[in-house]
C-alpha positions as CSV (number, residue, x, y, z in Angstrom):
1,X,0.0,0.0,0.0
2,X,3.0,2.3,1.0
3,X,4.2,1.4,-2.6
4,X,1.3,2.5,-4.4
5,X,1.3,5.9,-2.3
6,X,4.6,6.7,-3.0
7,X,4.0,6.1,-6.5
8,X,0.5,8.1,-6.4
9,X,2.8,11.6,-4.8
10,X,5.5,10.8,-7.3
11,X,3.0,11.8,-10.3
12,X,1.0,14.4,-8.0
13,X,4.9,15.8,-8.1
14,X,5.6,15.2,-11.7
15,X,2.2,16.4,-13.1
16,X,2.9,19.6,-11.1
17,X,-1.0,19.1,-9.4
18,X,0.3,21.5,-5.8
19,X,2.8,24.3,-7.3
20,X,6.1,23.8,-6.1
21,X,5.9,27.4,-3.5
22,X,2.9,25.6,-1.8
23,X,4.6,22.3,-1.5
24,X,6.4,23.9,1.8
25,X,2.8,24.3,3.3
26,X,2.5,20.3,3.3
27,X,5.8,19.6,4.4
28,X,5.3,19.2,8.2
29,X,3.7,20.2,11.2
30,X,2.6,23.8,11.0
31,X,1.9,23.9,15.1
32,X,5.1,26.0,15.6
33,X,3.9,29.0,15.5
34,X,2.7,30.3,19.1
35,X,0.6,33.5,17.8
36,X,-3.0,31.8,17.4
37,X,-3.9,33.8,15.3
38,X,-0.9,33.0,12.8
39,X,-1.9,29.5,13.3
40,X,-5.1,30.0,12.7
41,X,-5.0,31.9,9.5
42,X,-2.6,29.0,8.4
43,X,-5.0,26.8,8.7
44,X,-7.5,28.3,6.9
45,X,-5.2,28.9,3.9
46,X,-3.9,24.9,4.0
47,X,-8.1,24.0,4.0
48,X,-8.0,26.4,0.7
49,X,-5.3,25.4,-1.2
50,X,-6.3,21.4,-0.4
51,X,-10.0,22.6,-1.5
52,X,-8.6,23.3,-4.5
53,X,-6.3,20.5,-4.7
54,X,-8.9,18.1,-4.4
55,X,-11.2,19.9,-7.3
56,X,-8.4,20.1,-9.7
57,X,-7.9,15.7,-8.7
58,X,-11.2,15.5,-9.4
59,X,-11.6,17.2,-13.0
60,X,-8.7,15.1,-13.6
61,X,-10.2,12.1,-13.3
62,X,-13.8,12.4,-14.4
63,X,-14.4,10.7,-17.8
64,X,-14.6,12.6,-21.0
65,X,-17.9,13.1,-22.3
């Protein structure tokens, strides 16, 4: 299963589906930051861009009509 995630993140990666400047946003634990309200705004900006992640995945794989 590990296989086939690695592989799945490898063409996420290669197809270019998260920009490269918001890759950093995924990269690791974003609890840090002490000002809540930093943290919070964060937050909100990950749910976005992973909003719009997951539309653009699912254009992708809808079948031509």
């Amino acid at each position: 299963m590990q296989v086939l995630f690695r592989r799945y993140i490898d063409l996420v990666n290669r197809y270019e589906i998260v920009p490269e400047a918001n890759r950093a946003v995924f990269a690791g634990p974003q609890h840090a930051t002490q000002d809540p309200a930093k943290r919070r705004e964060s937050k909100i900006n990950q749910f976005k861009m992973e909003k719009q992640i997951k539309g653009t995945l699912d254009v992708s794989h809808r079948p031509p009509v």
